[in-house]
Gaussian input, Z-matrix of N, CA and C with variables (Angstrom, degrees):
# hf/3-21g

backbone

0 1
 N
 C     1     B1
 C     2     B2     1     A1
 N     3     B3     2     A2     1     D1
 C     4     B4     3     A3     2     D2
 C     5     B5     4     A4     3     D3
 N     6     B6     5     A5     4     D4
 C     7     B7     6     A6     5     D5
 C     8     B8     7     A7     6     D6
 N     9     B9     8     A8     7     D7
 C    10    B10     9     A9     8     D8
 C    11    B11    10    A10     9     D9
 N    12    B12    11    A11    10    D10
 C    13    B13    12    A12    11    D11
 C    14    B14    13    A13    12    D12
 N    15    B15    14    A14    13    D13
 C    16    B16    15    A15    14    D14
 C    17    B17    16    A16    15    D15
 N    18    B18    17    A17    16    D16
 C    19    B19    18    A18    17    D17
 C    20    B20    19    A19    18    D18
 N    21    B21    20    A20    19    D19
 C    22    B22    21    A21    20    D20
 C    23    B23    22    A22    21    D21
 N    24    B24    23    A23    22    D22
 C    25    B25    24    A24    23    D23
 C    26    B26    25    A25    24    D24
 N    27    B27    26    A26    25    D25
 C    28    B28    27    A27    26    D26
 C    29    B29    28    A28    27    D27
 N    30    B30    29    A29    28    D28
 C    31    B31    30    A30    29    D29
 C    32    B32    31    A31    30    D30
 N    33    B33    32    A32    31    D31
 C    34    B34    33    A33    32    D32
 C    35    B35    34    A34    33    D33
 N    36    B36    35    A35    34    D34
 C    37    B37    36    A36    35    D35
 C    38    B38    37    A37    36    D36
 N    39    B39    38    A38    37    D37
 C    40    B40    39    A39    38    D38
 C    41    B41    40    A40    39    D39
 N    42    B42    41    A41    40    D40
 C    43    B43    42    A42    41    D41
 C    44    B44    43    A43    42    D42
 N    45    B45    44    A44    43    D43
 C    46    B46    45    A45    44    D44
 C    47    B47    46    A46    45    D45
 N    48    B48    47    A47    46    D46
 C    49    B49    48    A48    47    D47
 C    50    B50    49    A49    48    D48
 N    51    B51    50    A50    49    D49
 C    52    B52    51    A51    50    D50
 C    53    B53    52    A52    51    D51
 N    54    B54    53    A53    52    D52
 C    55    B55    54    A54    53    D53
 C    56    B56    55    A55    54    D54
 N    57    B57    56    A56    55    D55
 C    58    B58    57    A57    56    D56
 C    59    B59    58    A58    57    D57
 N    60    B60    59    A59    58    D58
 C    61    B61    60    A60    59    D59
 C    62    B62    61    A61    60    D60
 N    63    B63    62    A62    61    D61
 C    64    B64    63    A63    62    D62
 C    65    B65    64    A64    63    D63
 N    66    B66    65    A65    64    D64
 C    67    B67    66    A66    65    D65
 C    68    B68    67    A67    66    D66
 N    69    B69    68    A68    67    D67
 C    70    B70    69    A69    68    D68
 C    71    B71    70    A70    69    D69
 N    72    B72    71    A71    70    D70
 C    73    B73    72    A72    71    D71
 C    74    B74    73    A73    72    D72
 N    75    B75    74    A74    73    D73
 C    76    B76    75    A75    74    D74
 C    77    B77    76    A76    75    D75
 N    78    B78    77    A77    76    D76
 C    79    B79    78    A78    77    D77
 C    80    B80    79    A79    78    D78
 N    81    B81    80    A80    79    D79
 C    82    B82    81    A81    80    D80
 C    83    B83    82    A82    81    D81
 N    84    B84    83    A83    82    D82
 C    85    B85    84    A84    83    D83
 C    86    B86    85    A85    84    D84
 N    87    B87    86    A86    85    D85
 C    88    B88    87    A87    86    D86
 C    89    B89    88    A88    87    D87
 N    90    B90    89    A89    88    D88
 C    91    B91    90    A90    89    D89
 C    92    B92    91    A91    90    D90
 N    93    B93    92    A92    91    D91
 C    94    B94    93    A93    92    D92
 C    95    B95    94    A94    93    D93
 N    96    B96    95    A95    94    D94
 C    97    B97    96    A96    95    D95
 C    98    B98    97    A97    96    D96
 N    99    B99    98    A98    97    D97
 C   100   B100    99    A99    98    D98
 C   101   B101   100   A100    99    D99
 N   102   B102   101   A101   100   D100
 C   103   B103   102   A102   101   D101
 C   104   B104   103   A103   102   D102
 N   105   B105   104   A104   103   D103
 C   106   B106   105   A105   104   D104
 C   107   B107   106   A106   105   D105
 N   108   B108   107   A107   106   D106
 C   109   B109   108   A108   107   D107
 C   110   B110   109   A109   108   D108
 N   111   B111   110   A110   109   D109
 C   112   B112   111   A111   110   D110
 C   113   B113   112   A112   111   D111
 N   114   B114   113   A113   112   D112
 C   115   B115   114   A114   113   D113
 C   116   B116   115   A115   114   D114
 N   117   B117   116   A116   115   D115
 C   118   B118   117   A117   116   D116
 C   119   B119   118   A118   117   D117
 N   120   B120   119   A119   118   D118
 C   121   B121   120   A120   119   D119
 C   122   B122   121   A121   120   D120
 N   123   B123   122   A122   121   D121
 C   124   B124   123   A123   122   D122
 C   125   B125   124   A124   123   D123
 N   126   B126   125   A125   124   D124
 C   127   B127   126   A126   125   D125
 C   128   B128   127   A127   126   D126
 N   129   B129   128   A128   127   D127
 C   130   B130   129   A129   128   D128
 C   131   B131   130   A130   129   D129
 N   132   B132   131   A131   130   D130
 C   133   B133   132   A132   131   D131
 C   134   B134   133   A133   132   D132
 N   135   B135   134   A134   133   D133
 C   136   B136   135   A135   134   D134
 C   137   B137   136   A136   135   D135

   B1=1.4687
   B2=1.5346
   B3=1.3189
   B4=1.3523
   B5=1.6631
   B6=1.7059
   B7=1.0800
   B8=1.7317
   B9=1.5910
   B10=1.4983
   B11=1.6592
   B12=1.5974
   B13=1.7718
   B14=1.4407
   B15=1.3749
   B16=1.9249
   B17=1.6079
   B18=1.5830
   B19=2.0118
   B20=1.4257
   B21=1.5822
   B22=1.8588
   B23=1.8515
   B24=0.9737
   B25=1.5146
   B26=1.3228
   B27=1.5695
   B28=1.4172
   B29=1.2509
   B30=1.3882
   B31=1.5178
   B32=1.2682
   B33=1.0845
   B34=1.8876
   B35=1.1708
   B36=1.6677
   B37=1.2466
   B38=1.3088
   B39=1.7165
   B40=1.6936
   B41=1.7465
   B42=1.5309
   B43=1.5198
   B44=1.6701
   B45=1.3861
   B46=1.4533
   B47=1.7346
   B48=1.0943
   B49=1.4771
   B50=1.3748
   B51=1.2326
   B52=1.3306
   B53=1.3498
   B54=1.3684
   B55=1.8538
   B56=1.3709
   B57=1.7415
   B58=1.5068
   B59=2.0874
   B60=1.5607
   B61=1.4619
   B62=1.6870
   B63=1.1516
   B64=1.2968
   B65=1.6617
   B66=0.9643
   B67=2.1522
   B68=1.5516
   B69=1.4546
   B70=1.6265
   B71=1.0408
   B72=1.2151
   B73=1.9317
   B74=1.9408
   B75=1.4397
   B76=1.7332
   B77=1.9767
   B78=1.3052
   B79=1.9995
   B80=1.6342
   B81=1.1202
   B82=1.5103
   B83=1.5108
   B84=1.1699
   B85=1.4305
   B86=1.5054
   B87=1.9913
   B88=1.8317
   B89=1.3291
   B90=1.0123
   B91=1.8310
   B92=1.4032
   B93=1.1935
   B94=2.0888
   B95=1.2622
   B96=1.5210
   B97=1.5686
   B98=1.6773
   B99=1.2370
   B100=1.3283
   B101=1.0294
   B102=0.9537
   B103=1.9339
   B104=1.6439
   B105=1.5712
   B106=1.9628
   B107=1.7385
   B108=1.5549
   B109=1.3846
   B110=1.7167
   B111=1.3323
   B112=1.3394
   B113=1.8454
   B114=1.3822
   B115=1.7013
   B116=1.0187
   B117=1.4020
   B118=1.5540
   B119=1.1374
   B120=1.6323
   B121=1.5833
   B122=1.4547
   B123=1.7505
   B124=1.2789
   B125=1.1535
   B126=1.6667
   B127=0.9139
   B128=1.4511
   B129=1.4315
   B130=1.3587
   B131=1.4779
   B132=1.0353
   B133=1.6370
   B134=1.6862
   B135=1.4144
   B136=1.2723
   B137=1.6979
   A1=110.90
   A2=119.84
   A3=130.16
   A4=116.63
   A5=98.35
   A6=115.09
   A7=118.17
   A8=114.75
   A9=130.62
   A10=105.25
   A11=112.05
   A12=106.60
   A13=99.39
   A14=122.28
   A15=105.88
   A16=88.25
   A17=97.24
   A18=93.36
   A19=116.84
   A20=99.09
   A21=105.97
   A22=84.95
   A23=131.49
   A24=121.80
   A25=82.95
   A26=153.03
   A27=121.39
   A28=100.30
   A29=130.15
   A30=98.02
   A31=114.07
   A32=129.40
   A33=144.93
   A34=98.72
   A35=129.90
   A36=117.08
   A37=122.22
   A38=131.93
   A39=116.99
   A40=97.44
   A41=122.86
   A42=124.72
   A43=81.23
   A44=135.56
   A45=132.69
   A46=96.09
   A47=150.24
   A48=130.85
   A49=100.18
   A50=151.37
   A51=136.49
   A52=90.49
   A53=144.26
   A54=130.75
   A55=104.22
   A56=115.33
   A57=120.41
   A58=103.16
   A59=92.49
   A60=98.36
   A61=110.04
   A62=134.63
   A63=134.38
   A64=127.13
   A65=69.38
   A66=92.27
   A67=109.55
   A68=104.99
   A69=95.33
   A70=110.52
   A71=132.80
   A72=134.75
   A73=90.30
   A74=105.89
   A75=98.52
   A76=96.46
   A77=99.44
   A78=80.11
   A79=88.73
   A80=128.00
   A81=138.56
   A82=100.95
   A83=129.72
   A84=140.60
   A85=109.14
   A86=90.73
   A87=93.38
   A88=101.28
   A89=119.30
   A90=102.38
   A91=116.06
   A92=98.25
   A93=111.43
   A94=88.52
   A95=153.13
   A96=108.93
   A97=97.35
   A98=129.99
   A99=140.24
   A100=108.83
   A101=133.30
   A102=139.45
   A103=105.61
   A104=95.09
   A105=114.88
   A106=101.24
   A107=108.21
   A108=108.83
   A109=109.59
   A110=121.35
   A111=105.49
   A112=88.33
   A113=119.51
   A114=104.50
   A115=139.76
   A116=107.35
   A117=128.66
   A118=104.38
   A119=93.39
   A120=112.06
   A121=106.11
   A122=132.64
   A123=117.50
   A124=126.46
   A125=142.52
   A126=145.77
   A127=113.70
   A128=119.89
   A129=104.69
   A130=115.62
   A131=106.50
   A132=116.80
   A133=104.66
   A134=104.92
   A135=104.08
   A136=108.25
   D1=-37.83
   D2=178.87
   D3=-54.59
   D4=-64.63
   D5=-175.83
   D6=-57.92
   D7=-20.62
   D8=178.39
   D9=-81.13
   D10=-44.77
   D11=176.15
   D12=-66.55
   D13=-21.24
   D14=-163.46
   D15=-65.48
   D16=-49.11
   D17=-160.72
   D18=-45.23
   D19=-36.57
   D20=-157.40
   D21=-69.79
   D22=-33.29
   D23=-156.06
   D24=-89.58
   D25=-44.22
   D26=-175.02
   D27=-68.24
   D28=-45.14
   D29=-169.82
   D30=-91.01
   D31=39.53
   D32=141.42
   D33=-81.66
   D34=-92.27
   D35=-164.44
   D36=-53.77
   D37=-11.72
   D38=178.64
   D39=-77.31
   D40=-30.63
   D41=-163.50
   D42=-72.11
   D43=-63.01
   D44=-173.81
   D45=-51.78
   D46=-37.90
   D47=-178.82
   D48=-81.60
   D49=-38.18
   D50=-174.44
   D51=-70.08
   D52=-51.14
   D53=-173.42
   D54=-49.17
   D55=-47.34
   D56=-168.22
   D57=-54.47
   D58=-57.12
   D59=-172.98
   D60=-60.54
   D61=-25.24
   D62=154.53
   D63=-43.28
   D64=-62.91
   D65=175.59
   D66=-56.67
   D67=-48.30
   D68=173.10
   D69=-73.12
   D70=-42.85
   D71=-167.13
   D72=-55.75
   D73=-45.11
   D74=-173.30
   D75=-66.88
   D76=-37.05
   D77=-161.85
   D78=-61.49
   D79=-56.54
   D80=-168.57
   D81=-27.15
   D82=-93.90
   D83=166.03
   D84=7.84
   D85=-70.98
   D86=-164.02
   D87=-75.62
   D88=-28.64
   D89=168.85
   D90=-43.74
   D91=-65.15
   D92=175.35
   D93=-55.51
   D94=-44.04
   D95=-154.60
   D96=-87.22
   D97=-3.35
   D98=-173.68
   D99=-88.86
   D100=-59.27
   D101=154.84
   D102=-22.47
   D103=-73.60
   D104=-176.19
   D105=-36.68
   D106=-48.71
   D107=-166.65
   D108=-77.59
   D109=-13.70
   D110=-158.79
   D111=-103.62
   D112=-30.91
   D113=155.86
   D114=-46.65
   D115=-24.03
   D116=179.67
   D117=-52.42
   D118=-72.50
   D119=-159.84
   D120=-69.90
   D121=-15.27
   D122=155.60
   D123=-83.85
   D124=-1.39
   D125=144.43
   D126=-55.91
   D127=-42.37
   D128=-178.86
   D129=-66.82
   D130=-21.89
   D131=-157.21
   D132=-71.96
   D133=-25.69
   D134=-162.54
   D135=-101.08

């Protein structure tokens, strides 16, 4: 019985690290497109 709850919780927490690794790849992005955009707008400026 032990050895069957250990499994179900690794393969919970690897499905919870692929959501985690998702979520950052999305924060990652909008950071970069926020960065991308604020060069923009100081390139234009100048």
């Amino acid at each position: 019985m032990k050895k069957r709850k250990r499994k179900k919780l690794t393969r919970h927490s690897e499905k919870n690290k692929k959501k985690e690794g998702k979520r950052l790849l999305i924060s990652n992005i909008y950071f970069y497109i926020l960065i991308y955009q604020n060069k923009k707008s100081k390139e234009n400026r100048t």
